[in-house]
C-alpha angles and dihedrals in degrees: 000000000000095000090053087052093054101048087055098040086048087054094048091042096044097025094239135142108261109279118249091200133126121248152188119274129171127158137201096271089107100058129085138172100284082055088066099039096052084040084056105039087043083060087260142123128205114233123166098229130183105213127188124191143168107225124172081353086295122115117244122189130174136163115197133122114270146190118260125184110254104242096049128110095251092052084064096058102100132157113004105351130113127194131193119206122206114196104185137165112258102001095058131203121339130160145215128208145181161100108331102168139024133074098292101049097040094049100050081048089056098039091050096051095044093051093046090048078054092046089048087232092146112092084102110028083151097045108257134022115297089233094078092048112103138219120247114183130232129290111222102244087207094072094056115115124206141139117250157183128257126182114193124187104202134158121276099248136119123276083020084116098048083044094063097030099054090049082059092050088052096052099054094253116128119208126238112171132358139186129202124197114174108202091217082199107060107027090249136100135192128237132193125191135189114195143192122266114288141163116280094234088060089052096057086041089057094051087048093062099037085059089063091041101119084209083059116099100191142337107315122242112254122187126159123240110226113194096212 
């Protein structure tokens, strides 16, 4: 739902034909309550945001929960609100924001559709003819850069942190806070990590490498940080 929203939002915002491409998509199934908690405690709130940028005049377009500081705008949309933020040169930032599910606000959507379709008022839902929208090509989602969290459950032993460290270091990913919690029970502890910004290819190749780690007890938490 949210990637559908973003293509055509990306096409009303750069004037461009909606874009074919694919594109990443990740959704909440990874995140559990320790992810909050350490989200909370490091000064951050999880939100699932569909984000579309020009970069380098290439379209790029991505939905995925991410990581928002806890005393900006966007932290503050809960229940059934959306909000859509716009970030322009000059114009600078400004947001919408609104009802975006129940009774009352689906309802007036589908009423208003359904009364412009009976008016014939759709020979422009995007504002002007397609014909005069124009094709921008793909940017490589590779070559982002962003910082990022990373949850890892491994065993409690010795040499388990310079383990995982040291895998950082080799993937090009500098570490700027972590937080380690042993679980004395079960043998195990928990560590969360926020790093520093880093490309996106050396993310994936990180997780990669933490997945084959014999201290790793399963696949790591990943989740972007957005400054917005």
């Amino acid at each position: 739902d949210a990637a559908s929203k973003i293509r055509i939002l990306s096409a009303i915002a750069f004037n461009r034909t909606i874009s074919k491409n694919k594109i990443l998509i990740e959704g909440i199934q990874n995140i559990n309550l320790t992810d909050i908690l350490h989200s909370k405690n490091l000064g951050y709130k999880i939100k699932l945001l569909a984000i579309s940028e020009i970069k380098n005049k290439k379209l790029m377009e991505r939905v995925h929960p991410c990581l928002v500081l806890n005393n900006s705008y966007i932290a503050k949309i809960n229940g059934v609100l959306n909000a859509i933020i716009i970030d322009g040169s000059p114009i600078g930032t400004s947001m919408l924001q609104g009802e975006g599910a129940g009774p009352g606000a689906t309802s007036s959507a589908l009423t208003s559709d359904l009364c412009s379709i009976l008016k014939g008022n759709v020979q422009y839902p995007f504002g002007i003819s397609s014909f005069l929208r124009k094709k921008i090509g793909k940017f490589n989602i590779l070559l982002h850069v962003c910082s990022s969290y990373l949850r890892i459950e491994v065993k409690d032993k010795p040499g388990v942190l310079s383990s995982i460290t040291q895998t950082f270091a080799k993937n090009k990913i500098s570490i700027k806070n972590l937080i380690q919690t042993p679980n004395k029970k079960n043998g195990d502890a928990s560590i969360a990590i926020i790093t520093h910004k880093s490309l996106e290819k050396n993310f994936r190749n990180l997780l990669q490498n933490l997945s084959k780690n014999k201290f790793v007890l399963k696949k790591p938490t990943f989740i972007r940080i957005e400054q917005v």
